[in-house]
Every structure is written in C-alpha cells, then in structure tokens.
C-alpha positions as CSV (number, residue, x, y, z in Angstrom):
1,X,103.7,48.3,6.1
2,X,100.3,49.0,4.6
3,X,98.5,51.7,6.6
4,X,95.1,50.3,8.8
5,X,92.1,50.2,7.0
6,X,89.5,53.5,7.4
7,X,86.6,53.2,8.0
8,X,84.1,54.3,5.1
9,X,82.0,56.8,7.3
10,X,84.5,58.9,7.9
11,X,86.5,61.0,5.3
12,X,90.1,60.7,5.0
13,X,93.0,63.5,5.9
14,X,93.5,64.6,2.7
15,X,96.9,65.8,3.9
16,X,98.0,62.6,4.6
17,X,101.1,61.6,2.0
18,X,100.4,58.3,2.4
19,X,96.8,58.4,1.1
20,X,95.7,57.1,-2.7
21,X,93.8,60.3,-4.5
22,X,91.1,60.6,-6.9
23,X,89.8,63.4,-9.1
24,X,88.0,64.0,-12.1
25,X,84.8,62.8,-10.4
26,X,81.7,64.1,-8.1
27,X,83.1,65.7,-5.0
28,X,81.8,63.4,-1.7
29,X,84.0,63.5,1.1
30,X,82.5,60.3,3.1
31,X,83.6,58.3,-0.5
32,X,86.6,60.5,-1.9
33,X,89.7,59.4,-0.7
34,X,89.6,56.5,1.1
35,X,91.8,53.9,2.1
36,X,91.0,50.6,2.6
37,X,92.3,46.7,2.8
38,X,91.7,45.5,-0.2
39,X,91.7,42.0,-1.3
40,X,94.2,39.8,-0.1
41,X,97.1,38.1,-2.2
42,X,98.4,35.7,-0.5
43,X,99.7,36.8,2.7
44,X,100.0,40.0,1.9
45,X,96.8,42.5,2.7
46,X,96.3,44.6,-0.6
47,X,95.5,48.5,-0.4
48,X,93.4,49.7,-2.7
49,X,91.4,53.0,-3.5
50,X,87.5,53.2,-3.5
51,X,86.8,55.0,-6.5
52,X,83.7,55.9,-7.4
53,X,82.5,57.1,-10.8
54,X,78.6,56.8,-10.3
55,X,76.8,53.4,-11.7
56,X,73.7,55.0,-13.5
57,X,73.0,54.2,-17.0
58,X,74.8,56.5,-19.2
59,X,72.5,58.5,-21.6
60,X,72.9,58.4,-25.6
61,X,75.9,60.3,-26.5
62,X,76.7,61.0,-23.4
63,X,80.5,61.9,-23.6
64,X,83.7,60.0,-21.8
65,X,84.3,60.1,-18.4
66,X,87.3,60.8,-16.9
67,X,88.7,59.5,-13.3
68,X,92.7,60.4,-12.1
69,X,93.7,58.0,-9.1
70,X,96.8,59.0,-7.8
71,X,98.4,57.8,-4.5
72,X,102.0,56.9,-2.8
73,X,102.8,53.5,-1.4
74,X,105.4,53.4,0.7
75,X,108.4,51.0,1.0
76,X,106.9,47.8,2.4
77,X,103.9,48.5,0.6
78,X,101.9,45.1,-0.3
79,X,102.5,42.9,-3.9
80,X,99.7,44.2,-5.5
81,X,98.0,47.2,-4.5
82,X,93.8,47.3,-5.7
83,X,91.9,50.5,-7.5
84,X,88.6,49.8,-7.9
85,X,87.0,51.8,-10.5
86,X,83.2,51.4,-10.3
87,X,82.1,51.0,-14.3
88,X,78.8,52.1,-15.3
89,X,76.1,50.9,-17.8
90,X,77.0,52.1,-21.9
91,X,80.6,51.8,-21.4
92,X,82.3,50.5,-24.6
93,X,85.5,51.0,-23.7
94,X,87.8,51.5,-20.9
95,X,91.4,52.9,-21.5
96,X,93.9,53.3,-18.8
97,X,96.9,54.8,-18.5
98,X,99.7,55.7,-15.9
99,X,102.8,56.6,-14.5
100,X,105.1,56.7,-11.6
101,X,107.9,58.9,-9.8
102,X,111.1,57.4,-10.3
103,X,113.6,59.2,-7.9
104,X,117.2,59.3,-7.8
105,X,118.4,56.3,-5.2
106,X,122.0,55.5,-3.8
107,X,124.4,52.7,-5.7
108,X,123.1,49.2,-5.6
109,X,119.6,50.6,-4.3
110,X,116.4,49.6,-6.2
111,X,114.9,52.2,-8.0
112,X,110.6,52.8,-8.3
113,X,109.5,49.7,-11.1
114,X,105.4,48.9,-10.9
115,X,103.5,46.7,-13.0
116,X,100.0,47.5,-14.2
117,X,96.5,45.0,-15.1
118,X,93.0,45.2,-14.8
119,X,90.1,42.7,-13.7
120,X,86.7,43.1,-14.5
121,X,83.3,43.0,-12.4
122,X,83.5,39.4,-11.8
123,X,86.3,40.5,-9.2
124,X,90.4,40.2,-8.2
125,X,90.4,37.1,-6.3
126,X,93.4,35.1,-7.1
127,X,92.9,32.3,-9.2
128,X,89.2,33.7,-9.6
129,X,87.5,34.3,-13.2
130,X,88.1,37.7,-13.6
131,X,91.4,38.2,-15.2
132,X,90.8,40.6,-18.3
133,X,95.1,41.2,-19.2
134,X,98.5,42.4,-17.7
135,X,101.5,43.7,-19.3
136,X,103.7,44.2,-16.4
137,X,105.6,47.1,-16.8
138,X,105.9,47.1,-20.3
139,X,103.5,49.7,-21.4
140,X,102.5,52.6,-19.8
141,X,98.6,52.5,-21.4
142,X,96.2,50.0,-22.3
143,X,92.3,49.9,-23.6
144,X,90.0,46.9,-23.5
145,X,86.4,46.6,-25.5
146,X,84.2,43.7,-26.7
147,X,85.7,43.4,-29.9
148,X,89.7,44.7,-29.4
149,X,92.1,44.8,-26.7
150,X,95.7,46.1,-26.4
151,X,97.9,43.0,-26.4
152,X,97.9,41.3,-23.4
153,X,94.5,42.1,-22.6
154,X,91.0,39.9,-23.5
155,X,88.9,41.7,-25.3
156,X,85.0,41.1,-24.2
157,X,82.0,42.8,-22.4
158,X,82.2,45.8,-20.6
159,X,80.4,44.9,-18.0
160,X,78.7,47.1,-15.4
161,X,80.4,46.8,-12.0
162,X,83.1,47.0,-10.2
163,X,86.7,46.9,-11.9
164,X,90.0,46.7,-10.2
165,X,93.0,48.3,-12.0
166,X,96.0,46.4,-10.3
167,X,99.5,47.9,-9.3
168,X,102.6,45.5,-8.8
169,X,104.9,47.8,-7.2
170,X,107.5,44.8,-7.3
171,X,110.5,47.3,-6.4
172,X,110.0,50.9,-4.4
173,X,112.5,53.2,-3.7
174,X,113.6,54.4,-0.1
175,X,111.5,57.7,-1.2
176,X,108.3,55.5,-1.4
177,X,106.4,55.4,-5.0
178,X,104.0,58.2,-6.1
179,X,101.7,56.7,-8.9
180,X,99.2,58.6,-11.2
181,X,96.4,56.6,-12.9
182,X,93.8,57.9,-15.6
183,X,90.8,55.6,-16.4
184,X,88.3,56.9,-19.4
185,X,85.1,55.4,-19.5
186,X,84.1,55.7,-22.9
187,X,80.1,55.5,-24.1
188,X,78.5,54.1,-27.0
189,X,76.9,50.9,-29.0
190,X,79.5,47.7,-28.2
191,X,81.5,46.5,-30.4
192,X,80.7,43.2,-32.4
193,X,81.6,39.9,-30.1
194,X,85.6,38.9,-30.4
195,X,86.3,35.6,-32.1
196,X,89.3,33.8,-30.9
197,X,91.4,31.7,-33.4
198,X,93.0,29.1,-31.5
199,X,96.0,27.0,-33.2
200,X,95.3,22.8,-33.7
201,X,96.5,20.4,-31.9
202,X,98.2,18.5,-34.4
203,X,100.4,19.3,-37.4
204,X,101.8,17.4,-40.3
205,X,104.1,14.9,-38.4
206,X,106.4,11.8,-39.1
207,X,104.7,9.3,-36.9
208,X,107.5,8.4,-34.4
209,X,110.2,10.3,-34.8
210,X,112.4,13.1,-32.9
211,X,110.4,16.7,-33.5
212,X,112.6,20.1,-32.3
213,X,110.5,23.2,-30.4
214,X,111.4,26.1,-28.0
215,X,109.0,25.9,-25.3
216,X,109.5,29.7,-24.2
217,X,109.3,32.8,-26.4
218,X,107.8,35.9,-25.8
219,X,105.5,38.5,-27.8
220,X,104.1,41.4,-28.3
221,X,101.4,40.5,-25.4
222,X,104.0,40.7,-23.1
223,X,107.7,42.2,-23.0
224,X,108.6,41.2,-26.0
225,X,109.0,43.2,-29.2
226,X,108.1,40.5,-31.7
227,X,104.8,40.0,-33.2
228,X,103.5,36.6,-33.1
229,X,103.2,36.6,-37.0
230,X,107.5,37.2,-36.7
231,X,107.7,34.5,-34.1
232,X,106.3,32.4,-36.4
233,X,108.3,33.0,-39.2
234,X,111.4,32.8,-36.7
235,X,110.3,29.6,-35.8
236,X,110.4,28.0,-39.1
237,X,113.6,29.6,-40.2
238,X,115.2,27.8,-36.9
239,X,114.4,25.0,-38.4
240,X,112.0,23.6,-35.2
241,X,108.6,21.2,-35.9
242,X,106.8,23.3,-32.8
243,X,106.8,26.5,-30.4
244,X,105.0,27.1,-26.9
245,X,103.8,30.6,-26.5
246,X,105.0,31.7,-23.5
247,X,103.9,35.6,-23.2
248,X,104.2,37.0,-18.6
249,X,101.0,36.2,-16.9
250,X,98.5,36.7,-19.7
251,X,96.2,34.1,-21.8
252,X,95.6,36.9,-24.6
253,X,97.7,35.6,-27.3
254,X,96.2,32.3,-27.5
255,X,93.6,33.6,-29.3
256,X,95.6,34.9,-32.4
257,X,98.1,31.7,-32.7
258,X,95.7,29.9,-35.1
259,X,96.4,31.2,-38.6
260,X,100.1,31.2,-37.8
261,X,100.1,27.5,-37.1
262,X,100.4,24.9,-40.2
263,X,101.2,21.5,-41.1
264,X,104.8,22.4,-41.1
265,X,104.6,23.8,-37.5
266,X,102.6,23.5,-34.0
267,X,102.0,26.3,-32.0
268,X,101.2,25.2,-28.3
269,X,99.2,27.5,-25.5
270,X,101.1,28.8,-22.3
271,X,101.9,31.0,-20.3
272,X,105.1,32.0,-18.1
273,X,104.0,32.3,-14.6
274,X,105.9,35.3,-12.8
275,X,105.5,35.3,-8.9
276,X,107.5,36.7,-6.5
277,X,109.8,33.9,-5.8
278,X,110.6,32.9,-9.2
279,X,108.9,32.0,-12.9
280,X,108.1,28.7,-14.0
281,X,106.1,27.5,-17.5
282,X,103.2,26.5,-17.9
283,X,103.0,24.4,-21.0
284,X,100.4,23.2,-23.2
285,X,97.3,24.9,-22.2
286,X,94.0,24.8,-23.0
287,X,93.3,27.4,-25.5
288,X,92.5,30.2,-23.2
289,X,93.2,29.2,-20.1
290,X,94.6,31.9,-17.6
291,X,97.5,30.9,-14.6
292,X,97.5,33.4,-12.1
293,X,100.7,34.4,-10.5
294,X,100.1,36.6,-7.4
295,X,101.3,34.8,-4.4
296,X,105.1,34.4,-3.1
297,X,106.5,30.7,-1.8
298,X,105.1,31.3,1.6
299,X,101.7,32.0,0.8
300,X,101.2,28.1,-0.2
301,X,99.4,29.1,-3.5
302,X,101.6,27.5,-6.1
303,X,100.6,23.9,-5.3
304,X,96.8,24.7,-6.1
305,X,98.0,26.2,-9.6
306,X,100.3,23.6,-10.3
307,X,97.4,21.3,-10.0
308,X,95.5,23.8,-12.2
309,X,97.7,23.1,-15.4
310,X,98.0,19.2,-14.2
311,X,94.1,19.2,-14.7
312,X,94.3,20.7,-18.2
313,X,97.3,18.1,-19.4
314,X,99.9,20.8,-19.2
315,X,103.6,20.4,-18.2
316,X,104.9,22.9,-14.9
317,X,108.2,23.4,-15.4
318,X,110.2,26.2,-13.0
319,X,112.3,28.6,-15.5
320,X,115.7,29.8,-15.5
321,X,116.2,29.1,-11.5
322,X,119.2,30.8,-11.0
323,X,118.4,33.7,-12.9
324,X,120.2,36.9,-10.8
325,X,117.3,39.2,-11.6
326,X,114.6,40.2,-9.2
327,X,111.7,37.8,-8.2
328,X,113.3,34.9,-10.5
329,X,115.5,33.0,-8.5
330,X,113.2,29.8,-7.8
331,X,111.8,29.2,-4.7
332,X,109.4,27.1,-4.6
333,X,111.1,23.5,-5.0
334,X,110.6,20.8,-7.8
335,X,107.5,18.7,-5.9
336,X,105.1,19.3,-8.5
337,X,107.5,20.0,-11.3
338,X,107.2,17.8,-14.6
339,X,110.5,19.0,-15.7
340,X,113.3,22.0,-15.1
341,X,115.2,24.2,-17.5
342,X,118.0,24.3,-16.7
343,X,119.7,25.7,-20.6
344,X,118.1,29.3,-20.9
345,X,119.1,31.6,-23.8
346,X,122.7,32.4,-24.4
347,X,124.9,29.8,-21.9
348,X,126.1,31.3,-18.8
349,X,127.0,30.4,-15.3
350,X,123.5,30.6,-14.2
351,X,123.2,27.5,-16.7
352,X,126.0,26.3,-15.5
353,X,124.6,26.2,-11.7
354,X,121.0,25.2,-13.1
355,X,122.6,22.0,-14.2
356,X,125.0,21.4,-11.5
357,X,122.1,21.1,-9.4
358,X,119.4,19.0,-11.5
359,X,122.1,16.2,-11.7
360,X,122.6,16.0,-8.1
361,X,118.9,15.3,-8.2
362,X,119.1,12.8,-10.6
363,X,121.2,10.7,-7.9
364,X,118.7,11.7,-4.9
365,X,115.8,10.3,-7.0
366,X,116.9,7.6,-8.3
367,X,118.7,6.4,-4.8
368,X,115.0,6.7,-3.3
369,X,113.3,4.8,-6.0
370,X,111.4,8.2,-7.1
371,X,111.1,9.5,-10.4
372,X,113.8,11.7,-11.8
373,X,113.2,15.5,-13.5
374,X,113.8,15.7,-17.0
375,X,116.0,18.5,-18.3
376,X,114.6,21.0,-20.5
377,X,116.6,23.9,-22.4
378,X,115.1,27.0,-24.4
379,X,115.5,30.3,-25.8
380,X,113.5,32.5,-23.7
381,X,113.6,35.1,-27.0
382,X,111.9,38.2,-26.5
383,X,113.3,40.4,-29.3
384,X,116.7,40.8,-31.5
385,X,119.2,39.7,-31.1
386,X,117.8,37.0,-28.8
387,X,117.9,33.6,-31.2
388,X,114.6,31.9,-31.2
389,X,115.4,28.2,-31.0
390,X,118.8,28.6,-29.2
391,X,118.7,26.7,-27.7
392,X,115.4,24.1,-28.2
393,X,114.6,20.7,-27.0
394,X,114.8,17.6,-29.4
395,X,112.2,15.6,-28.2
396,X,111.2,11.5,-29.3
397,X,107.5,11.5,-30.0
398,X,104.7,9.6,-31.3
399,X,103.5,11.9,-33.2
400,X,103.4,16.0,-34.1
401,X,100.8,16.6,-31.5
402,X,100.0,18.5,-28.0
403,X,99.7,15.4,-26.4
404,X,102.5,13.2,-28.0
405,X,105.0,16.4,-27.4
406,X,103.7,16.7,-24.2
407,X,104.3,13.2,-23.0
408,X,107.6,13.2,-24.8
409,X,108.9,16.0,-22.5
410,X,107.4,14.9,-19.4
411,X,109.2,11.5,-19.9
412,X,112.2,12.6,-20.3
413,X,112.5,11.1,-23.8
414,X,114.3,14.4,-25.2
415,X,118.2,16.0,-25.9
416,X,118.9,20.3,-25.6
417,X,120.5,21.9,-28.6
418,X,121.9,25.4,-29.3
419,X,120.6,25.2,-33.0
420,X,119.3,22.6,-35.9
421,X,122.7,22.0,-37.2
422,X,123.7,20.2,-33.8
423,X,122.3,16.2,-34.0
424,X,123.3,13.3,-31.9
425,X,122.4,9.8,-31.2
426,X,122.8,8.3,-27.3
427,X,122.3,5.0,-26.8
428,X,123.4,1.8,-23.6
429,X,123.6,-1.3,-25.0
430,X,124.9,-4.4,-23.4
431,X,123.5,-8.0,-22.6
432,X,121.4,-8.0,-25.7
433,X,119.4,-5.0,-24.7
434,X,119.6,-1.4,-26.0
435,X,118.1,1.5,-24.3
436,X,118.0,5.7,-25.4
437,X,117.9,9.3,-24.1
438,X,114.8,8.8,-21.2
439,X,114.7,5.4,-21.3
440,X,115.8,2.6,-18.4
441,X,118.2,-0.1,-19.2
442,X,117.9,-3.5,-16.8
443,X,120.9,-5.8,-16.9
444,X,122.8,-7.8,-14.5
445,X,125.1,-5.5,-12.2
446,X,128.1,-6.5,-14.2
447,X,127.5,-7.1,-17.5
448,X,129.7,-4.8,-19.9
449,X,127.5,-1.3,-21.2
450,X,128.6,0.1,-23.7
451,X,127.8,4.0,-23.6
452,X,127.5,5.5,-27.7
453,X,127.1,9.2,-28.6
454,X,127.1,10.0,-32.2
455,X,127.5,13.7,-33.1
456,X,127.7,16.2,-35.4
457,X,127.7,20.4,-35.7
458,X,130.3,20.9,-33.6
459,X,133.6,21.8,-34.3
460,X,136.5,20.6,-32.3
461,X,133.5,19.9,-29.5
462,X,134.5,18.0,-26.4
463,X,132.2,15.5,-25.6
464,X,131.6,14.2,-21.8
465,X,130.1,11.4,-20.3
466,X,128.6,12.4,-16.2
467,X,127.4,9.2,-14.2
468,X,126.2,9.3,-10.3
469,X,130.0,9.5,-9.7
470,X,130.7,12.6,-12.2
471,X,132.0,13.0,-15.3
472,X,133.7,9.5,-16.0
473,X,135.1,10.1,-19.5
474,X,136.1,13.1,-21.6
475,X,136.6,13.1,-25.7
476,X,137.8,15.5,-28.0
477,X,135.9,16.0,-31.7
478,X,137.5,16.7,-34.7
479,X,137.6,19.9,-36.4
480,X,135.1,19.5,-38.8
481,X,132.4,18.6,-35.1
482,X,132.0,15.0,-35.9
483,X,132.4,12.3,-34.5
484,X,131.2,8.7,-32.6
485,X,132.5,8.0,-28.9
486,X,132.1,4.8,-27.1
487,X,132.8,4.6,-23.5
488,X,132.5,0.8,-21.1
489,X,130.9,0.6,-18.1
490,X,128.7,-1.6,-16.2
491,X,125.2,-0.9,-14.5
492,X,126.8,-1.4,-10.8
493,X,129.1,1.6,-11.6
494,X,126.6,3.9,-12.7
495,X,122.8,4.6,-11.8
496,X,122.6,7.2,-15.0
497,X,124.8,7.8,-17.8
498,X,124.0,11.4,-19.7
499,X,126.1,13.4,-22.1
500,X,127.4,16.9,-22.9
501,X,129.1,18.4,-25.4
502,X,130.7,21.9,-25.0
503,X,132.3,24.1,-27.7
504,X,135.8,24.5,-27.4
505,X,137.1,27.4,-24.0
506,X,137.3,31.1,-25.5
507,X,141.5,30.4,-25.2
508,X,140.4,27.1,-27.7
509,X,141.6,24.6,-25.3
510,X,138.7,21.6,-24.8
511,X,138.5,22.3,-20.7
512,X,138.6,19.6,-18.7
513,X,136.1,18.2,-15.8
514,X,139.1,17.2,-13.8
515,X,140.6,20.9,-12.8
516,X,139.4,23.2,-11.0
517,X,140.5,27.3,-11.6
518,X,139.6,30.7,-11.7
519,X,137.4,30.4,-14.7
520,X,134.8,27.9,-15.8
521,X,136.0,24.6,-16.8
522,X,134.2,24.4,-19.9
523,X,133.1,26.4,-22.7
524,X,129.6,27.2,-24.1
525,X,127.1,24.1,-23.9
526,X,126.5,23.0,-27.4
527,X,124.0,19.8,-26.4
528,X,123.0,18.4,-23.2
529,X,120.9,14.9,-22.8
530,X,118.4,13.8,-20.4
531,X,119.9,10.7,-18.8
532,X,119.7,6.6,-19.8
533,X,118.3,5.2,-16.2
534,X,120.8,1.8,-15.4
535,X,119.1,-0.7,-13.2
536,X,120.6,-3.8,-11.8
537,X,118.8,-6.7,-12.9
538,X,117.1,-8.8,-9.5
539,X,118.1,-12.6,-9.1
C-alpha cells in the first residue's frame, strides 16, 4: 500500500527506503523529500514527489538545469505514481530520462516493468487537457519543445508551471522498484510554433463498393519499430484502400499522417486505449484528439471515455480480449462496444476463444431483440515480421471516407481476411428476397433459404456454415481454394447464418466441427463473416 501522506511542514526521514528523492537542486529540508497523495486515478491514490526547481524567470543564457528524482515504490504501490517538477519561465525544452532496478525474481514471478509520460501545467487529471505524450516502456528518454517532440510526445509551449512526469509501475517485483529520474530544463528563445498535418477524410473511392483496411497498427510513437512513412508503404503493398493508426495511449502521430495519405489510400486517427483491465480501439478520431487510459474496470471511468469517442463519431471496439499478456484480458464488458476483434495477428487459440464467445452473443442479442456486435479482425503489426494487413477487414461502404468506413464497420456490413488474395461473396436468398454479410433477411418462418458463399484464395480450404444451433454444414474446397457452396435452410431454423473458412490442419486433414480431441478442431482461420440476421416474417 501507498505510504500516508506527510505533511509539508515537516521534513521527511531521509532514511526512510520507502521515500521518493531529489537532488540536483537548492537544499530546503521543509520542501526536499517529500511524500505526498498525489492525484487520484481512479481508485487508486497516486504518490508523487514535490519537486521543486524554483519558478523565477531564468536570465539570458542562463545554462540547463538539472533535477534527479529518485525513489522506491513498493509492491502494491498505486497505477501511476506523480513527480511534479515545478518548470520555470525561459524553458525551451524539457528532456527526461530514466531508469529502474530490475532484480532477480523466483520462476513465474513478475519482474520490475514501469512506464513513463509527462503532463504539462495545465495538470494530470484524468481525462483532463494536459496530456503532452507517453511511450510506455518503450524508451528510456524523451524531450518535448514548441516546435519538436520525441515520438509520442506533442510538441508545444513550455509553459511555466507545474509539470508532472508520470510512472506506470504496471508490474513490481517482491523486492519493490527503485526508479531514477533526470529532468533538464533547458533555456533559451522557443522554437517556432509546430504545424500539424492531419490526413483527409476522404480518398479516391469507387462509390459503393467493398474497401479493405487494418484498423490497428502500431509506430514509431509507440512500441512499434516502423515509421509511419513504412506503414504506409506497407499498407499499399497489402493491397488495403485504408489504415487506422493505432499508436498506445498517445494522439502524437496524428499530426504527421497527412502527407502519407493519398487518393489511393486513407489514413484514419486513433488510438489504442491500454488500461489495466484490458485495451480496446478507439477508431476514427478527430485529428488530435487524446483518449486517456488510466483507470481499471472498477474505477467506472471507461463509460465516460467511451462516450468521449461516441461524441467525436468514432468506433470503441475492445482489442484482442483474450490476450494472455498482462492488463489485456478484457474486462470491462461489450455495453458500449460498437464492435469486438475478435481475429488479432497471426491465428491462435486466443482467436479461437475470442470468437467462440462473440457468437454466443450473437444468439443472446438477437433472442432479446437487441442489436448484435459486429466482428472485426486486424493485424495489430508493430514491426517485422508482423504482416500488416493480416489479417484486415473487408468492409461494404458508400464511399472511401471516415464516415462511410465508419458506418460500414459499425453496421456490421463487413468480412475478416488473412490477406488480399482471399475474396468471397455471402449471400440468403429465398421468397424473392436476397440479403448480404450485415444485413437482415425477413421471410415467412418456412420458406426455403438458400445460404451461398463464393470463394477464392484458399487452397483445399474448408468452408463452414455456424447458425444459433452451431456449425450446421461443413465443405471441403478444391485444391486450387475455389469454390461456390450452397447450403438450405429456413428462417425458423436459424436466427443468423455466418461463415468461416479455415486452411487445411497442420496433418492436412480439413478438421471437422463435429469431434472433439486433444488439439484444435480446425486449422488457421483464413476468412470469417459478420452474420446475415434471419427474421420470421409476422402474419
């Protein structure tokens, strides 16, 4: 647990292990040292150190100025533990860098991992207006000034103030975690005022027609190792109409998307939203908007940010919800989800689980009358050998646009595919009517359906059909992957028809939904549908 606060009239014990240090500053023992609750995040109560470098206008020339915080958190210790680094007049830049102990710990123990950030004077509330970058653990240094910024960071005034340099200790040892954090101040003339280039909304589209984008890759400004400019190019040599930029709980590439963009491809804003309890997408930004993410499922903050992107047009869709690492498993249910991906990266049996459990829900929702949570897959790319585009969603829309895309995906109206050379057509058709991936189909309750999947790409693929009741038909494809399989039912069999098809099991053999064994049933997902809604037509 976080120690009590002290009070700031009395110095600290500097002997104390468990108390944050500063140096490299005026000695004044009724300010050095101290300990306090800092601002609270969520639930949590937030320690953080009152540093203080002096606030008096700094004199021409006058030369950097140097401030060490160091300091050990203990296990327990809160989410995000607050520095505040008082900034004064003439600063140009700040640049902070740091480090942490990372002792030896027993088998299947976590070891010491912290993040790092900073917010400016305006303060550290969450979901307040001072945000100015994070890059998680990534990097071990950063520097931001009114005309530059390390990625991940918003370049812009250096304000005079108070600052807060953030720690996310999101694992600590049983040893506790012994950080070390240098801020230089450096003086002089600003910098000339940072213009963002933020990508269009629209590219050179087909009218109606079905457009291909990953909706989460990752730069530079986060964990990745690509460069937007190689995103980019990655992007258009998958073969996909549109990207979202998804870079960990930062805003700061937005502003460099917009000479990458072109007729040939959109570039959306987002971010990917990394909490305690799980990540989830936020898609299709305003240019420049920040998400924050510091709050766990208990804390009841998600709702309020979920609104946040609703407000802005954006899509929330939870990430990669059975992911085994740390923090992403999803906990916060699908209430004010748009959609779910449940396809991320490479296929494997966290996919297989994520899927599992959005088609219960397809039953649950449509049983009560509710709307039903489109699928979503993507490649979740941060660096080679990661594919960008594998896999991507094929979405129907009106046009090559934000808003067209956006409404596309939030209907529903759109297939997963590991790459380009996968395409099918999925269509219901019966009593005259025909309806596609998304759409609902009305008939009477036993006129004959005919269920249609046209495919190609897929080599000695197996196709399946799933209703309500599970998978109701299985086909093989022929070697060369393709291939046109027609299945009968009628609309009071099945609430939702939807369709797979898997590559062939690593032994060759097509799998079967009908067995059950040591090893999964299937092999690798190759494309995955949204479902065709079947209602029973009212007398």
């Amino acid at each position: 647990m976080p120690a009590e606060p002290t009070d700031p009239a009395q110095p600290t014990d500097p002997t104390d292990p468990t108390q944050p240090k500063q140096s490299g500053q005026p000695a004044h023992p009724a300010r050095r040292d101290l300990l306090r609750t800092g601002l609270a995040t969520g639930a949590a109560t937030a320690l953080g150190l009152a540093a203080t470098t002096g606030t008096a206008a700094a004199a021409p020339g006058q030369a950097d100025r140097t401030l060490t915080l160091t300091g050990h958190l203990p296990t327990g210790a809160p989410d995000f533990v607050y520095l505040p680094v008082e900034v004064p007049d003439g600063v140009r830049e700040i640049a902070v860098s740091y480090g942490y102990d990372k002792p030896q710990v027993p088998a299947g123990t976590p070891g010491n991992s912290c993040d790092i950030g900073i917010f400016d004077e305006r303060g550290a509330d969450v979901g307040g207006d001072g945000f100015r970058g994070w890059s998680g653990g990534f990097r071990t240094e950063f520097a931001i000034a009114r005309d530059t910024a390390t990625p991940g960071y918003l370049p812009g005034p250096i304000n005079p103030g108070t600052w807060h340099v953030v720690l996310g200790p999101y694992q600590i040892a049983p040893q506790g975690l012994d950080y070390r954090v240098q801020v230089i101040l450096r003086f002089g003339a600003p910098g000339p005022e940072f213009t963002p280039h933020y990508p269009p909304e629209r590219a050179r589209g087909r009218g109606r027609a079905w457009y291909r984008g990953d909706c989460h890759l990752h730069t530079v400004h986060s964990d990745g190792r690509r460069l937007p400019e190689e995103v980019a190019a990655g992007a258009r040599a998958a073969g996909l109409d549109f990207i979202v930029s998804t870079d960990h709980n930062t805003s700061s590439s937005h502003a460099v998307w917009g000479p990458l963009a072109g007729p040939d491809l959109l570039i959306l804003p987002g971010e990917e939203i990394t909490t305690r309890n799980g990540h989830w997408l936020a898609l299709g930004l305003e240019a420049g908007q920040f998400v924050d993410w510091r709050y766990r499922s208990r804390d009841e903050e998600y709702p309020r940010f979920a609104r946040q992107v609703h407000r802005s047009g954006g899509l929330v869709v939870p990430a990669h919800p059975y992911c085994p690492y740390v923090a992403c498993q999803w906990k916060f249910g699908y209430e004010q989800a748009d959609a779910v991906e449940v396809w991320n990266g490479p296929w494997t049996y966290d996919d297989e689980s994520a899927v599992d459990t959005w088609d219960s829900q397809l039953a649950v929702a449509l049983r009560g009358g509710r709307s039903w949570l489109p699928a979503m897959g993507d490649s979740d790319a941060h660096s080679a050998p990661q594919v960008i585009g594998s896999p991507h969603n094929v979405v129907l829309a009106e046009d090559l646009t934000r808003d067209a895309v956006l409404d596309g995906l939030r209907a529903g109206r759109n297939w997963l595919a590991e790459s380009v050379t996968v395409r099918l057509d999925f269509t219901v058709t019966g009593n005259g009517r025909q309806a596609g991936i998304g759409e609902e189909l009305t008939v009477p309750a036993h006129a004959p359906l005919d269920v249609r999947l046209t495919v190609s790409g897929v080599p000695g693929g197996t196709v399946r059909f799933l209703t309500d009741e599970g998978q109701m038909h299985q086909e093989s494809l022929p070697t060369d992957g393709s291939g046109t399989v027609v299945w009968r039912t009628t609309a009071s069999l099945a609430a939702y028809v939807r369709a797979e098809v898997r590559h062939p099991k690593a032994d060759g053999t097509p799998g079967s939904g009908n067995s059950m064994g040591q090893d999964l049933p299937w092999g690798p997902m190759a494309a995955l549908t949204n479902p065709i809604v079947l209602r029973v037509e009212e007398d």
